[in-house]
gemmi code that builds the backbone of each chain (N, CA, C; Angstrom):
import gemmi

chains = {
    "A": [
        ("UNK", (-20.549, -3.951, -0.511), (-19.303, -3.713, 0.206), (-18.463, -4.991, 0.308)),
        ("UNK", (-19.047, -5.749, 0.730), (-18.466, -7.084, 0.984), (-17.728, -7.977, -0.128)),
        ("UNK", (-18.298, -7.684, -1.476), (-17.651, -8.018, -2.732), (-16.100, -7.343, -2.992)),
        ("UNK", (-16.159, -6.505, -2.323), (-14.800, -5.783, -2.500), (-13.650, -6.035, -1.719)),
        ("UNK", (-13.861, -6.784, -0.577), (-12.468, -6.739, -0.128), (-11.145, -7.691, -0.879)),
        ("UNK", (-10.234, -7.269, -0.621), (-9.431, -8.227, -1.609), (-8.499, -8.996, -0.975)),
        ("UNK", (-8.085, -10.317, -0.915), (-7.497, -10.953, -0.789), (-5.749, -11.092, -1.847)),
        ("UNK", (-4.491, -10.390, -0.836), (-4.128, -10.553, -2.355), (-3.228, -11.993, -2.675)),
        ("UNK", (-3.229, -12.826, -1.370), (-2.871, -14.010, -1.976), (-3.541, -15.213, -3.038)),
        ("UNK", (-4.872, -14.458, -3.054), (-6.051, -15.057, -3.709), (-5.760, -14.373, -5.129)),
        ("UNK", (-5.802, -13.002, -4.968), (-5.116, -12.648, -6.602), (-3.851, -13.005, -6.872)),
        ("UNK", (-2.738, -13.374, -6.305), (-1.591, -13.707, -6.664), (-1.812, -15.244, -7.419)),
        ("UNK", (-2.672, -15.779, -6.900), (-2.622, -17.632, -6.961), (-3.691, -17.445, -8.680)),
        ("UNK", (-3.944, -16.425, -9.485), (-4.662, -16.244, -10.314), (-3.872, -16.218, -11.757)),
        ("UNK", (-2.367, -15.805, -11.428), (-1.632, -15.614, -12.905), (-0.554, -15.906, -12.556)),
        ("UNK", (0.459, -16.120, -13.350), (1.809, -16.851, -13.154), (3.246, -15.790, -13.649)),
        ("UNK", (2.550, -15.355, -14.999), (3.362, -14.477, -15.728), (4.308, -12.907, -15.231)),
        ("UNK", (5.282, -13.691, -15.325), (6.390, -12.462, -14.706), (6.127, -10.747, -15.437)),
        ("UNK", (6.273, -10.156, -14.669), (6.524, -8.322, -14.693), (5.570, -7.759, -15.551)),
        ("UNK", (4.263, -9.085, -15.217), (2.958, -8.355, -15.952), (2.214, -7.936, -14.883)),
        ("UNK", (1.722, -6.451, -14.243), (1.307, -6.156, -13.182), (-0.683, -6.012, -13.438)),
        ("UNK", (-0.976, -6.806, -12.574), (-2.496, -6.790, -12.070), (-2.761, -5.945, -11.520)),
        ("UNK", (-3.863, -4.749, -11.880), (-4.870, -4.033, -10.847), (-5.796, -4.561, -10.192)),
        ("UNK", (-5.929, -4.452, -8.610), (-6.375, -5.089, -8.000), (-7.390, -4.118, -7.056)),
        ("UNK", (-7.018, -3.109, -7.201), (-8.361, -2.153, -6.454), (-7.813, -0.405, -6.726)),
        ("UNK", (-8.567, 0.711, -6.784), (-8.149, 1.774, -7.286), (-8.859, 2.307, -5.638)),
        ("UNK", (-7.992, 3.432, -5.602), (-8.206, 4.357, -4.524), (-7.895, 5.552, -5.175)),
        ("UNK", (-9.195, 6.384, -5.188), (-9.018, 7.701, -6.045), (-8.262, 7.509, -7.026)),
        ("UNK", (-7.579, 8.426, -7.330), (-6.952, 7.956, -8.862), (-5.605, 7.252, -8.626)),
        ("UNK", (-5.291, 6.601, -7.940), (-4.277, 5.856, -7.605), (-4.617, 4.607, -8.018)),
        ("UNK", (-4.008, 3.445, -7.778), (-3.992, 2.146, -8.303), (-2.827, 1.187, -7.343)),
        ("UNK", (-3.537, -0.383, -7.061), (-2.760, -0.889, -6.678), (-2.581, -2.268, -7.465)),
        ("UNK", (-1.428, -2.381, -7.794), (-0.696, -3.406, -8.222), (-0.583, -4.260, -8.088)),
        ("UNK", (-0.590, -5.961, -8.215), (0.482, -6.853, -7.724), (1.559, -7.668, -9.072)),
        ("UNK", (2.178, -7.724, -8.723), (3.422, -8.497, -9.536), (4.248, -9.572, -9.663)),
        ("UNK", (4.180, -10.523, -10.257), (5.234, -11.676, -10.061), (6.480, -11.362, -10.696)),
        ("UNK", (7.712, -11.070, -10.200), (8.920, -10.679, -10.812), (10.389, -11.558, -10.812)),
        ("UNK", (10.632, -11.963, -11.907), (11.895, -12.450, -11.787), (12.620, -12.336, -12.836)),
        ("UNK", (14.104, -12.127, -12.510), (15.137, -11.709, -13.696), (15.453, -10.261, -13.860)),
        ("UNK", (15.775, -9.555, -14.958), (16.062, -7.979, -14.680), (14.847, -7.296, -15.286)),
        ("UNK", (14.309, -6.336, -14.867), (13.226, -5.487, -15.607), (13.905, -4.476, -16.256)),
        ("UNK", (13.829, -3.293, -16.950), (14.170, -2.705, -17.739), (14.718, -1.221, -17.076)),
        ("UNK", (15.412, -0.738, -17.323), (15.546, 0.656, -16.896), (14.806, 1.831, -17.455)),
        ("UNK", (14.200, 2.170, -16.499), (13.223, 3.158, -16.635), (12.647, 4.701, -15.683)),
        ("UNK", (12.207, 5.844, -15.725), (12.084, 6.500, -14.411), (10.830, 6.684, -14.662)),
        ("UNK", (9.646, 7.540, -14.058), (8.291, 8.224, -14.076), (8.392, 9.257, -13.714)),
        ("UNK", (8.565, 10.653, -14.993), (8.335, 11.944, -15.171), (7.853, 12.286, -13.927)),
        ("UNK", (6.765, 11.970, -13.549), (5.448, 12.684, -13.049), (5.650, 12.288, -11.819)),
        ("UNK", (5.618, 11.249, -11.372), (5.115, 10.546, -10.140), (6.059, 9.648, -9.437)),
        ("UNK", (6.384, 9.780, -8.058), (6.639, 8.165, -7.152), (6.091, 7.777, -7.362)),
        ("UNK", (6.734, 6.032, -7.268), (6.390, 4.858, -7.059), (6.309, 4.137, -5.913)),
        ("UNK", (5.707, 3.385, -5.344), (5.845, 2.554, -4.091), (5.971, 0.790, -4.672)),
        ("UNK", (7.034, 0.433, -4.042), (7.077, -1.264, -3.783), (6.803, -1.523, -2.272)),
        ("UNK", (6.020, -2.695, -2.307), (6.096, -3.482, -1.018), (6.310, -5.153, -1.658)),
        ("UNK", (7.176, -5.225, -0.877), (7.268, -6.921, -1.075), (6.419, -7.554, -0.313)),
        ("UNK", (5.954, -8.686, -0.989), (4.858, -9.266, -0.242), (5.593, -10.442, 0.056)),
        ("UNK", (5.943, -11.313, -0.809), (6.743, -12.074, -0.863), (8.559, -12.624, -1.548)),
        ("UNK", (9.337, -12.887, -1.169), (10.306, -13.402, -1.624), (11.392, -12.028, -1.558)),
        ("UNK", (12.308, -11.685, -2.316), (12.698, -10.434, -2.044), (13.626, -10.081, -3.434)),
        ("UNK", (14.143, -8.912, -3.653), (13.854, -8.003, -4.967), (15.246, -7.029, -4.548)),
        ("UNK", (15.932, -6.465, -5.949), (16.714, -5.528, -5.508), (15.829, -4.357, -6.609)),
        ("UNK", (16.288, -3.163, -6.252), (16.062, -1.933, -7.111), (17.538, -1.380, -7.357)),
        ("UNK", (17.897, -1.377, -8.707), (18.959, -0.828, -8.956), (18.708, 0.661, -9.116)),
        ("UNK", (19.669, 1.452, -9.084), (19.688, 3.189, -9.529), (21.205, 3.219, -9.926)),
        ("UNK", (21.391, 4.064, -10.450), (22.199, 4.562, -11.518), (23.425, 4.910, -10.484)),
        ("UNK", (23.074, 5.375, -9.126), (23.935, 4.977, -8.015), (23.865, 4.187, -6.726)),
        ("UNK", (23.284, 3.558, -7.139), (23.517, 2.012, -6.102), (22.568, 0.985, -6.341)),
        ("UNK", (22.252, 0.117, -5.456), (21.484, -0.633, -5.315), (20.356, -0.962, -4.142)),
        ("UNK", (19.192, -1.287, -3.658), (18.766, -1.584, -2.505), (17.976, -2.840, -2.413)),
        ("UNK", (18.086, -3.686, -1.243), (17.669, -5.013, -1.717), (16.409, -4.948, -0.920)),
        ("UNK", (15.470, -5.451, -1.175), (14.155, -5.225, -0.277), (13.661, -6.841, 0.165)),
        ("UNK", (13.458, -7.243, 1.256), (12.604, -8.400, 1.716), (11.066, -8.596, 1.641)),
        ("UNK", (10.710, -9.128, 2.273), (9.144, -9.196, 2.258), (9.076, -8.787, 3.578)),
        ("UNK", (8.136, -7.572, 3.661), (7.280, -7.018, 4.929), (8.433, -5.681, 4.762)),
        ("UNK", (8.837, -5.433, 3.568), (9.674, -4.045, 3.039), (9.320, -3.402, 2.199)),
        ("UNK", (9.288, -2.058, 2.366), (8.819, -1.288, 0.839), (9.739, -0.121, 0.414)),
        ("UNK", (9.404, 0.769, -0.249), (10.464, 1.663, -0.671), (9.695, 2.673, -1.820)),
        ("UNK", (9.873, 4.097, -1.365), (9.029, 4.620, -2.486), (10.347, 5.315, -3.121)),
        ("UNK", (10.418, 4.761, -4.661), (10.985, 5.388, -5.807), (10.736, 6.648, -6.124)),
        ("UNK", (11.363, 7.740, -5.789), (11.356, 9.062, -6.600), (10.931, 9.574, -7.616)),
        ("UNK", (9.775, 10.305, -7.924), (9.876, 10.506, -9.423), (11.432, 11.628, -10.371)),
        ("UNK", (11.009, 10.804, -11.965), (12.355, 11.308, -12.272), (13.768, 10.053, -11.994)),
        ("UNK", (13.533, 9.376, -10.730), (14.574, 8.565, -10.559), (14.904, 7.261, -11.712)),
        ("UNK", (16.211, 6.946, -12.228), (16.055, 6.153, -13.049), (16.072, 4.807, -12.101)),
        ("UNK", (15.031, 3.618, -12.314), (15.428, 2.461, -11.875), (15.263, 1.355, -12.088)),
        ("UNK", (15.689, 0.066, -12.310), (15.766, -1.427, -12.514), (15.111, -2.190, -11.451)),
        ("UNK", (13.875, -2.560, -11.187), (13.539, -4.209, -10.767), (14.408, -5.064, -11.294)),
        ("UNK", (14.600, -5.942, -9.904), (15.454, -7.155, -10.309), (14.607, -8.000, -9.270)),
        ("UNK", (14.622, -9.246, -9.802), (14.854, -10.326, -8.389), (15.052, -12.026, -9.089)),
        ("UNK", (16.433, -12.166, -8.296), (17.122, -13.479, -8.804), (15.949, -14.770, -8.694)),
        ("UNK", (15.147, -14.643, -7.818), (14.119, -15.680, -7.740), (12.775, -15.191, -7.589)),
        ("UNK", (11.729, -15.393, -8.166), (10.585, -15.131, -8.121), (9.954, -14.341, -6.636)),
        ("UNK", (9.710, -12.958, -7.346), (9.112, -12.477, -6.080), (7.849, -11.821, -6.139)),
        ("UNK", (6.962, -11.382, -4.879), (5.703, -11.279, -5.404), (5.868, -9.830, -4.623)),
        ("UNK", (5.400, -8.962, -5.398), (5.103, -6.886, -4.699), (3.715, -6.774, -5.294)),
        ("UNK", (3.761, -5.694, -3.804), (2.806, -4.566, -4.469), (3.126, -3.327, -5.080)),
        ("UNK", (2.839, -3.178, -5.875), (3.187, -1.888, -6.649), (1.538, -0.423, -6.342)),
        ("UNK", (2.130, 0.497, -6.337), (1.162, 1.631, -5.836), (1.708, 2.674, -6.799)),
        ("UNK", (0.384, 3.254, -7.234), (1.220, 4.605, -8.702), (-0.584, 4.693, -8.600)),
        ("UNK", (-0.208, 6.672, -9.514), (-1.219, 7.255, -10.286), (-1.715, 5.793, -11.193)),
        ("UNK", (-3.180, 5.806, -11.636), (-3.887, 4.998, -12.539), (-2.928, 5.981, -13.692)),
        ("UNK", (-3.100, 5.355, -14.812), (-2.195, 5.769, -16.015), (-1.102, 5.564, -16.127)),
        ("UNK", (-0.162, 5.313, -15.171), (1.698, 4.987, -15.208), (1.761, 3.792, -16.181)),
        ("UNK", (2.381, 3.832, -17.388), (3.292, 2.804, -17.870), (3.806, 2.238, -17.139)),
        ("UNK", (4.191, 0.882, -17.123), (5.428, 0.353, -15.990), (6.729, 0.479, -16.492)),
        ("UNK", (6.839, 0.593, -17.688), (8.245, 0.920, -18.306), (8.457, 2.350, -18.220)),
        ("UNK", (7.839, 3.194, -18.320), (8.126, 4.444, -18.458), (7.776, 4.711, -19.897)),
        ("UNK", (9.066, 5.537, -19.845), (9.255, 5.749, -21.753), (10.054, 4.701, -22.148)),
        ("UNK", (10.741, 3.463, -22.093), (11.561, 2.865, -22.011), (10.600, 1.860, -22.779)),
        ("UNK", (10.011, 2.160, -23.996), (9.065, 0.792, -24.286), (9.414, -0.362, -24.416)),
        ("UNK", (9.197, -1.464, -24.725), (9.356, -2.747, -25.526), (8.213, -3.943, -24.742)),
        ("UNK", (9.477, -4.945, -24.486), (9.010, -6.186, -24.409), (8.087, -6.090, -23.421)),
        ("UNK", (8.620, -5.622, -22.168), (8.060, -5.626, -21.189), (6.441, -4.437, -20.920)),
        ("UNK", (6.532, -3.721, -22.155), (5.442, -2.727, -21.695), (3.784, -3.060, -21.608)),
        ("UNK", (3.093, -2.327, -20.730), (1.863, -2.738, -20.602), (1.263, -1.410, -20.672)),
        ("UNK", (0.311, -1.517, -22.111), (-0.536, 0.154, -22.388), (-1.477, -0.090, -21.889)),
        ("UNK", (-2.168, -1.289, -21.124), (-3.287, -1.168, -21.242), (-3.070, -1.601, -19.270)),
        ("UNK", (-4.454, -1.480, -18.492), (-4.394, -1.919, -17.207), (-5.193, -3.510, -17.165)),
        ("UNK", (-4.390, -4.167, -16.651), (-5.184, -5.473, -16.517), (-5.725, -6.075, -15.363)),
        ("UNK", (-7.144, -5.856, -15.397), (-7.614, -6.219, -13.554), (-7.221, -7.852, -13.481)),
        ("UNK", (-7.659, -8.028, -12.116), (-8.018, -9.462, -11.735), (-8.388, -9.533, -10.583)),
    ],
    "B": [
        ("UNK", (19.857, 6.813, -0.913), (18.724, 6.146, -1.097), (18.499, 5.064, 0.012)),
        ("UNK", (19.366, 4.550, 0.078), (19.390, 3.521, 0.951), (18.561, 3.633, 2.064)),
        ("UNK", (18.753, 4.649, 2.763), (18.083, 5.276, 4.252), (16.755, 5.231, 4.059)),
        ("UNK", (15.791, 4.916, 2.710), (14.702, 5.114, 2.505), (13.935, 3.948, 2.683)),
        ("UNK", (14.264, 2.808, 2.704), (13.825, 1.343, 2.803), (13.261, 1.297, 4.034)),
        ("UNK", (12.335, 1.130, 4.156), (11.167, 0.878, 4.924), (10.902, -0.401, 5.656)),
        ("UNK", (11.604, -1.165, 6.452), (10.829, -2.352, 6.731), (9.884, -2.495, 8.220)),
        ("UNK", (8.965, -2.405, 7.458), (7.368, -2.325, 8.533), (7.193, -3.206, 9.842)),
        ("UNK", (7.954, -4.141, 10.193), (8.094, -4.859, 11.400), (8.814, -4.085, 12.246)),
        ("UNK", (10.201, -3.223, 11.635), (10.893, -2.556, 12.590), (10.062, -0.942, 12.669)),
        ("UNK", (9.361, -0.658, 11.821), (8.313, 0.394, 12.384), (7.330, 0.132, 13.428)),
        ("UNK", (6.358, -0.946, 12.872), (6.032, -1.169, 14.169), (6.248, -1.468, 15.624)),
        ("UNK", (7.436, -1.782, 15.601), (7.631, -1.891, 17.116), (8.975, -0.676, 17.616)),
        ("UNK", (8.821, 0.316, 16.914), (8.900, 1.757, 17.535), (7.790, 2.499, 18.653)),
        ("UNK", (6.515, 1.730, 18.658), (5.447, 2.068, 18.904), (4.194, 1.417, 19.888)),
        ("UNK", (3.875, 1.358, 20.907), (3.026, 0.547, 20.983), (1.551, 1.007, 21.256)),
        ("UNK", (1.086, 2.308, 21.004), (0.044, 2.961, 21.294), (-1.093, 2.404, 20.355)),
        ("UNK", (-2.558, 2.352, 20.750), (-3.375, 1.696, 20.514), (-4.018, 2.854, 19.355)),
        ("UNK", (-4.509, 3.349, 17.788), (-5.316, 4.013, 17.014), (-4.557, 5.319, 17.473)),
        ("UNK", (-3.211, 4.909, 17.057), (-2.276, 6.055, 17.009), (-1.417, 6.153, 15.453)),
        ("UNK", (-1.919, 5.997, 14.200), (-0.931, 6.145, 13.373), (0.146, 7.112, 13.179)),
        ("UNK", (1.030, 6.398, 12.668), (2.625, 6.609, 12.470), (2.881, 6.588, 10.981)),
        ("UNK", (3.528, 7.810, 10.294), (3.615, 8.020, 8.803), (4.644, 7.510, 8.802)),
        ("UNK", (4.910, 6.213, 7.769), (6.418, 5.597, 7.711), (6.631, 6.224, 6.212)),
        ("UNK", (5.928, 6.658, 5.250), (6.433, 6.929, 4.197), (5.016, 8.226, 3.247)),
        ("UNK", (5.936, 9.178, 2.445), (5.103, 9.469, 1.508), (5.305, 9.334, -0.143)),
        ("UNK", (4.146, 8.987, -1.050), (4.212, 8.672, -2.347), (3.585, 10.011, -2.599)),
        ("UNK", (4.127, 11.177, -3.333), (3.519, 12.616, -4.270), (2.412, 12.688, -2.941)),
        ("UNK", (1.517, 12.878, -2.473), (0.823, 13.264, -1.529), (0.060, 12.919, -0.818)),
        ("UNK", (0.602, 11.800, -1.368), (-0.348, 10.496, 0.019), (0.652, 10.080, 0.845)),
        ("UNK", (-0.169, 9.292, 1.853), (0.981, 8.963, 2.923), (0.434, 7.423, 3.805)),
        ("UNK", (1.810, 6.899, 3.664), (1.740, 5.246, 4.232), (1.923, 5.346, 5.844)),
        ("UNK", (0.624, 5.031, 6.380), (0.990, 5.319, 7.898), (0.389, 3.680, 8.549)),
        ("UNK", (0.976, 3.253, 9.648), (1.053, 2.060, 10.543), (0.057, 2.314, 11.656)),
        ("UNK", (-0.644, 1.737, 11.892), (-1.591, 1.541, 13.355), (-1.148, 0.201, 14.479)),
        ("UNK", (-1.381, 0.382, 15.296), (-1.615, -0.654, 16.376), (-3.036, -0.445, 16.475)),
        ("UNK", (-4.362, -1.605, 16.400), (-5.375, -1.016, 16.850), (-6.403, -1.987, 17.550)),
        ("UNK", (-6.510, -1.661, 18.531), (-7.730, -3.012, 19.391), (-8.650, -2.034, 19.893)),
        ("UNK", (-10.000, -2.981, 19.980), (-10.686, -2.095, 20.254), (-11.829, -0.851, 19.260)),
        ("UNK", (-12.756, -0.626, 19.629), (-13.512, -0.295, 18.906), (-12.988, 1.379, 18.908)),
        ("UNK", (-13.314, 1.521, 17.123), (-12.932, 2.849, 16.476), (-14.490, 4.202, 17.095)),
        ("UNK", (-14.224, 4.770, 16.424), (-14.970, 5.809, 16.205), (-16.316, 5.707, 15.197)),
        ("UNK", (-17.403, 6.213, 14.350), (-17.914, 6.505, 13.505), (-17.685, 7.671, 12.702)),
        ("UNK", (-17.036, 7.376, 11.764), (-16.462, 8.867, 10.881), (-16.358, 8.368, 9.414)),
        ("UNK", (-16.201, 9.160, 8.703), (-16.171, 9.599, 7.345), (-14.853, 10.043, 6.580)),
        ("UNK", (-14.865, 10.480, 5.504), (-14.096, 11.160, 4.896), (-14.408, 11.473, 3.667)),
        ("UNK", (-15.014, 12.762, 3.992), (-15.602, 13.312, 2.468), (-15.068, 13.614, 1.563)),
        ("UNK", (-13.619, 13.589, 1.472), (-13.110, 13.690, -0.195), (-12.053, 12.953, -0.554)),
        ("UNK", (-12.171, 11.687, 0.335), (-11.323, 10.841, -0.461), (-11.536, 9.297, 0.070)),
        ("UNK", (-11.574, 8.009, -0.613), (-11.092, 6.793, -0.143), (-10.018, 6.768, 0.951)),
        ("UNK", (-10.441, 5.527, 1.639), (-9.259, 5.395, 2.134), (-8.670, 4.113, 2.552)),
        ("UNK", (-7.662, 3.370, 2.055), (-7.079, 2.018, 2.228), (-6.771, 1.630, 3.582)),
        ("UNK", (-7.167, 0.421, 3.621), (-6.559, -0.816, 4.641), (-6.034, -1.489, 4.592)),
        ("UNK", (-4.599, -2.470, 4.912), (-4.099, -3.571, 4.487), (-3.819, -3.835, 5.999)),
        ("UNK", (-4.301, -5.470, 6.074), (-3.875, -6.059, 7.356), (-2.700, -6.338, 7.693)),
        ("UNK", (-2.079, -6.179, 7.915), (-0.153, -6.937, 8.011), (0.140, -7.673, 8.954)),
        ("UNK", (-0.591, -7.599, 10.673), (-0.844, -8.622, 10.978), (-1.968, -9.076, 12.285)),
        ("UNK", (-2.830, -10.127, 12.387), (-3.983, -10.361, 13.069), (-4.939, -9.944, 12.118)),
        ("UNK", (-6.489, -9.580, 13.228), (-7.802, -9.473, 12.603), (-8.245, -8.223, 12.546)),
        ("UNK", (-8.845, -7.848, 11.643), (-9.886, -6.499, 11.607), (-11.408, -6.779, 11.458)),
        ("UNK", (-12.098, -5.818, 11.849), (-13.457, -5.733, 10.913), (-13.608, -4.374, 11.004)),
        ("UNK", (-14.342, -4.134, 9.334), (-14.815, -2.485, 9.606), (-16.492, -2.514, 9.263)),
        ("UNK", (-16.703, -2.057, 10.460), (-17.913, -2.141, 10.006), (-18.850, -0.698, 9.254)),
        ("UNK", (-19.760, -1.041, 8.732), (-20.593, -0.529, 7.644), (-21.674, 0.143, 8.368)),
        ("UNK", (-22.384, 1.387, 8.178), (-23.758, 1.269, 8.518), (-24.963, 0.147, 8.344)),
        ("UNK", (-24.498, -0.591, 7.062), (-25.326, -1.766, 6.232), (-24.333, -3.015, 6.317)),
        ("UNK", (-23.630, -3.045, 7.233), (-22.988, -4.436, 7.018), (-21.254, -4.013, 7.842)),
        ("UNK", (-20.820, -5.019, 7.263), (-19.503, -5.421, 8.188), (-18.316, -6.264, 7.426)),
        ("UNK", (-17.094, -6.049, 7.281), (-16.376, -6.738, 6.584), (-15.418, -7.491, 7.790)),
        ("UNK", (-14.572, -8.449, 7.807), (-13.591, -8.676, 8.272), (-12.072, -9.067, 7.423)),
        ("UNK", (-11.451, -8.622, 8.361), (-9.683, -8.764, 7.289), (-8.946, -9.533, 8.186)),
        ("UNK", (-8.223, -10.570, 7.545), (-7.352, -11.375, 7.863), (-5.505, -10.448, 7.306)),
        ("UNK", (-5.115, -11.047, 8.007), (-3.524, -10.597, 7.194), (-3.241, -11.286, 5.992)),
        ("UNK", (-2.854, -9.981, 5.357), (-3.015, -10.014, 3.742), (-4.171, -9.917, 2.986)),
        ("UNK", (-4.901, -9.211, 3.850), (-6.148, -8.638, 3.223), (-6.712, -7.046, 3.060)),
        ("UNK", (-7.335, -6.789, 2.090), (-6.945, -5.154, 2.447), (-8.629, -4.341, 1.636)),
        ("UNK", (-9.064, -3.199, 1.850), (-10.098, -3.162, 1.830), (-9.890, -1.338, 1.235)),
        ("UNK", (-10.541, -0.870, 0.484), (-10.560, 0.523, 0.053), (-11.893, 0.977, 0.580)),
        ("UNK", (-12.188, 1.691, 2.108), (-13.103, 2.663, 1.911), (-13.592, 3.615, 1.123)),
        ("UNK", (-14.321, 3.295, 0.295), (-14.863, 4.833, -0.452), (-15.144, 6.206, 0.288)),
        ("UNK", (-15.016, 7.318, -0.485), (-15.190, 8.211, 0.135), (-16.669, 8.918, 0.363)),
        ("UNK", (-16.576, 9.162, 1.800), (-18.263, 9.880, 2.586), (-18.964, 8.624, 2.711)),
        ("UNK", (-18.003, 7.357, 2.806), (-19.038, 6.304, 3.438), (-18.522, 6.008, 4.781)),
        ("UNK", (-19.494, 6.460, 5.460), (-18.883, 6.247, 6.990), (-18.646, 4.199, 7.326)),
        ("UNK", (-17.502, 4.368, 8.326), (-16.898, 3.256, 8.490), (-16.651, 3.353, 10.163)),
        ("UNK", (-16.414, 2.060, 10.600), (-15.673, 2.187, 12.227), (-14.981, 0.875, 12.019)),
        ("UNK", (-13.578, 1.038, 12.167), (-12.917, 0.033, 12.221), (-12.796, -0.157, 13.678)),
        ("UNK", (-12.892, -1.763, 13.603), (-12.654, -2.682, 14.997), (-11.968, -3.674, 15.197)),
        ("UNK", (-11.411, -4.260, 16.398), (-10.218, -5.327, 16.417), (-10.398, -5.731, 17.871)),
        ("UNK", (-10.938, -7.085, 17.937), (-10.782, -7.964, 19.155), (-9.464, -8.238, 19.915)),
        ("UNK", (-8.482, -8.365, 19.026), (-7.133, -8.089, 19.446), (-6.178, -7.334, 18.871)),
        ("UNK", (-4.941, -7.115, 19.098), (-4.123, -6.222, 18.685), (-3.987, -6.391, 17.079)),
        ("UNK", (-4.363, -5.738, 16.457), (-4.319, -5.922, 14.873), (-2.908, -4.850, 14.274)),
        ("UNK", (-2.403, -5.032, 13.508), (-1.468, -4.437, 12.817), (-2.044, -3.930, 11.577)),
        ("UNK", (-1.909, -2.814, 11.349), (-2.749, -2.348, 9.846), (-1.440, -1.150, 9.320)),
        ("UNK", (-2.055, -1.227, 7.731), (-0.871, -0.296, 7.278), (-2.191, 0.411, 6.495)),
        ("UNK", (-2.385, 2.110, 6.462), (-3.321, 2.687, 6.172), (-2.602, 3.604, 4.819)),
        ("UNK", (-3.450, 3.677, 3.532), (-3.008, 4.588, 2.962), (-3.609, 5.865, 2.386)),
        ("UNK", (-3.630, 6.421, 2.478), (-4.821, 7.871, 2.373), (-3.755, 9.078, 2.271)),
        ("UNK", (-4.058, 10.082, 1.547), (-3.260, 11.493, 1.276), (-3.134, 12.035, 2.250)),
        ("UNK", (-2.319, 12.777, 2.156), (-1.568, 13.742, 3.207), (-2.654, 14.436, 3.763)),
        ("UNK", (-3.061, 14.724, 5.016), (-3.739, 15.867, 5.333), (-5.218, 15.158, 6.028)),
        ("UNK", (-5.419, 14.082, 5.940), (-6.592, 13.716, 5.923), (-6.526, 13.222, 7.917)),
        ("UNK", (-7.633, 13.535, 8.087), (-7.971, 13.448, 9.985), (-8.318, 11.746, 10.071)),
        ("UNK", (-7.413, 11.336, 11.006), (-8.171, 9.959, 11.041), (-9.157, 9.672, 11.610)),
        ("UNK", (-9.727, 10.597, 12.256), (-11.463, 10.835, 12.798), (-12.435, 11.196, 11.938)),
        ("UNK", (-12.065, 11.925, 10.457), (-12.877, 12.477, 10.036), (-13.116, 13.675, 10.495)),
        ("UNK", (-14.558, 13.777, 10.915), (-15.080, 15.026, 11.232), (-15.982, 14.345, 12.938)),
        ("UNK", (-14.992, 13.157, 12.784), (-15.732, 13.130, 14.337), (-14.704, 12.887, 15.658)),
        ("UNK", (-14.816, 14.465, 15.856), (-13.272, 15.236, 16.988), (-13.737, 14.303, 18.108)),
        ("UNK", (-12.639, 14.058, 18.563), (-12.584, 13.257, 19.868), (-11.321, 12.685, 20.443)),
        ("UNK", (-11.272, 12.160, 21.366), (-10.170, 11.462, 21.937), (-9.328, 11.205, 20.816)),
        ("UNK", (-9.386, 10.392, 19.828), (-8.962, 9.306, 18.769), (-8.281, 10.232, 18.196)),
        ("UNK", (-8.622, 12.067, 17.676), (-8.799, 12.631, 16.823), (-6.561, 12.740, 16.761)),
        ("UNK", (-6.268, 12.699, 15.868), (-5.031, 12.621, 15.289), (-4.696, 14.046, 14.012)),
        ("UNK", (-4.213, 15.563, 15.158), (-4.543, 16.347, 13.948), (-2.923, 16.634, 13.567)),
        ("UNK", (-1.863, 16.093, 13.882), (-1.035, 16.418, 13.102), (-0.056, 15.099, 13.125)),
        ("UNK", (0.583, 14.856, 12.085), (1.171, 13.528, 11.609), (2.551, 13.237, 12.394)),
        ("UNK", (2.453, 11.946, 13.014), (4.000, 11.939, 13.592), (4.284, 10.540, 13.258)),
        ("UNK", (5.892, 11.071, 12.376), (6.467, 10.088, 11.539), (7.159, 9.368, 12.651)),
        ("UNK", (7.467, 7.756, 12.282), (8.266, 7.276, 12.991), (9.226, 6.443, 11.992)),
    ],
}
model = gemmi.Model(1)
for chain_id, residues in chains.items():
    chain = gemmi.Chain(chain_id)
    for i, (resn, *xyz) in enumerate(residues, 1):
        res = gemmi.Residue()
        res.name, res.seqid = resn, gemmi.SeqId(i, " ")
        for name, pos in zip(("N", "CA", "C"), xyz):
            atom = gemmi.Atom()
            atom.name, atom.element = name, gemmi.Element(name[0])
            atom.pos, atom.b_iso = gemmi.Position(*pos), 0.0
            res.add_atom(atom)
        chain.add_residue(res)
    model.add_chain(chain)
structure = gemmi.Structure()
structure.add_model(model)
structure.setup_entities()
């Protein structure tokens, strides 16, 4: 039991690399995230499923196709599924991200940014 | 969309009741709910599903039949499911709980504590 609890400033202090998201513990078939993000992420929605952000640190906007929302740290926001939307954050910020195990982070929206595979830490 | 942003400091202090969660948000059929909690929990379970802890702010421990964890803020812990747990807190702890819709925060052990229908704040 005791091997498991997680620290996530202890996983944050582990990788550096922007809008590559770490699995950090699964709850049923769910999955939790963390992320270092800065600059624009890609526009994208998830068919299937909401999303949840929590900022842990620094703070982040989510664009949508009609508006914008800026989130702080000790803020979260669950994304709609179906909704189209953009991560942004002008300066390095650190979230948790929460989704079904299996979500692309791009969506269908492949490229640079996509991750097929899940990467613990 | 806007109205959907969540920031968890101004939830919590909608509230000051002691192992009273408060649903601030749902992701497809789970649900992000807030505690105030001091004081020793219950012994209960939950036979068909995990269920998350994240400290947000002060101390926890949950203890184990076989052991005992403690959580600092920014620490967070996934109960497995049908392993009985009793969460405890020497002082006022802040926790953000995440577990699916529907689920008793007693388990199956009715009592005072027992929380059978969800009130959002």
């Amino acid at each position: 039991m005791l091997s498991n609890k997680i620290n996530l400033n202890e996983k944050f202090s582990k990788f550096t690399k922007h809008w590559s998201p770490r699995v950090i513990a699964e709850m049923n078939d769910y999955q939790f995230k963390i992320a270092k993000i800065k600059g624009e992420f890609v526009w994208h929605d998830h068919k299937d499923t909401d999303e949840t952000f929590i900022v842990m640190e620094g703070e982040m906007s989510i664009k949508f196709r009609d508006g914008e929302i800026k989130l702080c740290k000790g803020e979260m926001f669950v994304v709609p599924k179906g909704v189209e939307h953009k991560p942004c954050a002008d300066k390095e910020c650190k979230i948790l991200v929460i989704e079904p195990r299996g979500v692309i982070n791009t969506g269908e929206t492949v490229g640079k940014f996509t991750m097929t595979e899940d990467v613990w830490i």
